[in-house]
C-alpha positions in Angstrom: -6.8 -8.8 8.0 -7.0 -4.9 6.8 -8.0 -3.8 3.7 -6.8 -0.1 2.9 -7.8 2.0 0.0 -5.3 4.7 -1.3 -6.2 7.6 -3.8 -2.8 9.4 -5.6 -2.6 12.5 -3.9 0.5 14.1 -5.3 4.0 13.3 -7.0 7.5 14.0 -5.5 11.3 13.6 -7.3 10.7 9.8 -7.2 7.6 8.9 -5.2 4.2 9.2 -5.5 2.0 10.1 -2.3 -1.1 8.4 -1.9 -3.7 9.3 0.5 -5.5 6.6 2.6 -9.0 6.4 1.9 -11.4 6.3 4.9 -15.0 7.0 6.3 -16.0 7.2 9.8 -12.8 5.6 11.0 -9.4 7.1 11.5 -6.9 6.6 9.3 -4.2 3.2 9.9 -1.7 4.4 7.7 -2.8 7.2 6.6 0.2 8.6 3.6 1.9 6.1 1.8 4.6 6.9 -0.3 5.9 5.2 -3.0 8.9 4.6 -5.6 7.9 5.2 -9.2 9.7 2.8 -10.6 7.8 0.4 -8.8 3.9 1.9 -10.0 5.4 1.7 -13.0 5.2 -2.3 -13.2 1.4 -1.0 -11.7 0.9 1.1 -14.5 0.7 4.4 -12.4 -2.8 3.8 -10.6 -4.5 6.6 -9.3 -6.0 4.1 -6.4 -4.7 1.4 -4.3 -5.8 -1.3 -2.2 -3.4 -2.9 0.2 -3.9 -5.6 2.2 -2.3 -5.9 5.7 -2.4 -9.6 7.2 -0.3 -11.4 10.0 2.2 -13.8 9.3 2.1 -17.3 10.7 5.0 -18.1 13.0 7.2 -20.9 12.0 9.5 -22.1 15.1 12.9 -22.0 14.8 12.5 -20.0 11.3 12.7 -16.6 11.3 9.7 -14.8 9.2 10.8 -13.8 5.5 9.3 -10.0 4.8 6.1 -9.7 2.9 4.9 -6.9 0.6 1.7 -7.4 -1.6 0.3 -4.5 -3.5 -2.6 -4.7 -5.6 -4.4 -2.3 -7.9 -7.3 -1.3 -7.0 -8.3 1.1 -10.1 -7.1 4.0 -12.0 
């Protein structure tokens, strides 16, 4: 499992760009764009975390997608 950290970097027509947070590591994602009508539910954060984590295979199944974005602070 990865746990990411994203700080608002700047705002486009209807996204918002959000920089990937890192040390001493390089970046996994690195910019991460997203609608606004969707941070809106958020409440506009200025940070995110988001949390990357396989999904179990189920034979004969195929996998349903998965998006989970949580607030990390604003």
């Amino acid at each position: 499992m990865l746990d990411l950290s994203f700080q608002r970097e700047r705002e486009t027509k209807n996204t918002v760009r959000y920089e990937e947070q890192v040390t001493d590591a390089p970046p996994v994602v690195g910019t991460l764009y997203l609608q606004k009508y969707a941070l809106n539910r958020l409440g506009n954060p200025d940070y995110l975390r988001v949390t990357i984590e396989t999904a179990a295979e189920d034979v004969g199944r195929p996998l349903a997608p998965v998006a989970k974005i949580a607030e990390a602070g604003s």
